[in-house]
N, C-alpha and C positions, 0 to 999 in steps of 0.2 A: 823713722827718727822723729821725735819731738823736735816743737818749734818753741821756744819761749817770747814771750811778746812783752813788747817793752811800754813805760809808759809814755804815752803821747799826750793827751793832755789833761789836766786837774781843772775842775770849776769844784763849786761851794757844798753842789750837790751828787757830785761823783767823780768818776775816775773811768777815761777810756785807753786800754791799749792797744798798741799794733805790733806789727809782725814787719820791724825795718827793711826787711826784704821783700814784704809786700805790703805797702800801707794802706790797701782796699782791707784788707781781714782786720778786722778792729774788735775788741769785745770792751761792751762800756757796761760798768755798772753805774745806778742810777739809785739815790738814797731821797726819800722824802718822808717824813710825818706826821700827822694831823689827829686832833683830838677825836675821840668816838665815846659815847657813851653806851655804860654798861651797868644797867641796873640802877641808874641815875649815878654814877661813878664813872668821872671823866678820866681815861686813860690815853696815853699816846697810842694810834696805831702807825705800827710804822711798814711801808713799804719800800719791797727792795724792787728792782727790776736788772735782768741778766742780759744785754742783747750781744748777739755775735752778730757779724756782718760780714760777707765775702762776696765776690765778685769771681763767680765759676765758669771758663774759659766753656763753651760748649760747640757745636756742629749742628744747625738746623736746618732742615731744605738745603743740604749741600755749600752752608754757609756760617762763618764763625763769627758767633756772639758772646756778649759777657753775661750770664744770665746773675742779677742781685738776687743773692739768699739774707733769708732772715732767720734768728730762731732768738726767739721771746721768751724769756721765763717771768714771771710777777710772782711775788708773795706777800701777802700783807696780813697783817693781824699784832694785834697784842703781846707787849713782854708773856703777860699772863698764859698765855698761848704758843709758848715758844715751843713748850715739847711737840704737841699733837699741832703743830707746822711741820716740824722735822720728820714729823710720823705719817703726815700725808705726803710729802716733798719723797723722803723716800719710798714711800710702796709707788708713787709715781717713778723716779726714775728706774724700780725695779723693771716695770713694764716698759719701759720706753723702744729696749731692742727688738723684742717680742711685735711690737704694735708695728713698728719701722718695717719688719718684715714682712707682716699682712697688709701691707700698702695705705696704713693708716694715713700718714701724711701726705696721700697721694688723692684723700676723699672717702677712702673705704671706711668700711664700718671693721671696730675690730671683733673678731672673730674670739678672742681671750679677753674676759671682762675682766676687770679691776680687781685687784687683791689689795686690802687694808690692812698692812703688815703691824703684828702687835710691838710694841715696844720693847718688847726681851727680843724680839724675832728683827730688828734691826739698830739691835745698840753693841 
């Protein structure tokens, strides 16, 4: 069953929620951005940033701890760049279950490289 997470608190540069039945599980997003130049053409880049955060009950050496997980997302680039962000963003979460399985986020190397999914191929 889904959880829906409610909001807990607003500042100027995001928004974090929780899970009122557990307010360790938080997901905040995080808005900021700043000028970059391009080709001598000042444009805003703007970044976003994803974090989830939870506090997972675990059993170590025959003893129970709260282990903090994190998972980071960042994206950042130009209006100009909106589409081929969306086109990297998804050939990335395409891979993400694939890599989880090969122990990627455990250190390993992954075994299935990258696939850069063309724009018809995830619109």
């Amino acid at each position: 069953m889904s959880d829906t997470l409610s909001v807990k608190s607003q500042e100027n540069a995001g928004v974090t929620y929780a899970l009122p039945a557990k307010p360790d599980l938080t997901v905040r997003f995080r808005f900021s951005n700043t000028a970059k130049n391009l080709n001598g053409v000042t444009v805003p880049n703007y970044a976003t940033e994803i974090i989830f955060n939870d506090n997972n009950p675990v059993v170590v050496g025959g003893a129970s701890a709260l282990d903090a997980l994190s998972v980071r997302l960042r994206i950042s680039g130009s209006l100009e760049s909106k589409v081929r962000l969306r086109q990297l963003l998804l050939s990335m979460v395409d891979k993400l279950n694939v890599w989880e399985i090969e122990n990627v986020m455990q250190g390993f190397r992954p075994v299935t490289p990258p696939v850069l999914k063309t724009l018809a191929e995830i619109s």
